[in-house]
N, C-alpha and C positions, 0 to 999 in steps of 0.2 A: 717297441717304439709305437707300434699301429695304437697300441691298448692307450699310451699314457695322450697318445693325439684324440681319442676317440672321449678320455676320460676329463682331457682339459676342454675337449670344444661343447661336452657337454655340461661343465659347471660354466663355463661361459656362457651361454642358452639361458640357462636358471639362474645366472649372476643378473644378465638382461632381462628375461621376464620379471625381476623381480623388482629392477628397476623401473620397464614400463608400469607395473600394475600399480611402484607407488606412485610415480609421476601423476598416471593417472586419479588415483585414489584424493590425489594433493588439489586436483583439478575440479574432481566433484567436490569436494570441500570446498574451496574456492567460491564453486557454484551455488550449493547447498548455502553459503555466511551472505552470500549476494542476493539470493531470493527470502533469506531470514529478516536482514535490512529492510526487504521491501517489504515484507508484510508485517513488518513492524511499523513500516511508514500507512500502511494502508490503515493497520488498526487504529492507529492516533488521526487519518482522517476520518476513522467510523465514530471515535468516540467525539469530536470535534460535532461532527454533523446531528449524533445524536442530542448535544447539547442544542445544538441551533434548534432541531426539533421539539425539546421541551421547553424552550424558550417559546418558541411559535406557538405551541399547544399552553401556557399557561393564560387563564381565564381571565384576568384582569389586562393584560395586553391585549386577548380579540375585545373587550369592550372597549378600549381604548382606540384600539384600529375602527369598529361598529360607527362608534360617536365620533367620529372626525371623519369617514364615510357620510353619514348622516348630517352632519353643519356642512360638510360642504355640497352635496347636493341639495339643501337648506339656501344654500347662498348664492348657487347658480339656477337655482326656481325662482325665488325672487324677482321682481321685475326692478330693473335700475330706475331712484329715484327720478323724478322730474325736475330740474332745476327751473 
């Protein structure tokens, strides 16, 4: 009787550990698809910014930003007409 007490409490042990370890395992996955999410959101804001960046670096927009710089402190040197 001692052996079959001895031999059920210890498949119960390994029935348990086995269910902790998938619980857990089920958990870090869980974790693991939640921080995959984010750094998928982060790479779509790198590639977003990098766009803003070659937008800002193309050559024909700083001379457009230069020249509207330049008319308008153009226009605020000027002294107001005399009426």
């Amino acid at each position: 009787m001692f052996r079959v007490l001895v031999v059920l409490s210890t498949g119960l042990l390994i029935l348990m550990a086995v269910v902790i370890l998938r619980v857990e395992t089920a958990r870090v996955e869980h974790e693991i698809s939640l921080l995959d999410y984010a750094g998928d959101d982060l790479k779509h804001e790198i590639k977003q910014l990098d766009q803003q960046l070659a937008r800002l670096r193309n050559p024909a927009l700083i001379r457009a930003h230069v020249t509207e710089m330049q008319l308008r402190r153009q226009a605020t040197s000027q002294p107001a007409p005399d009426e």
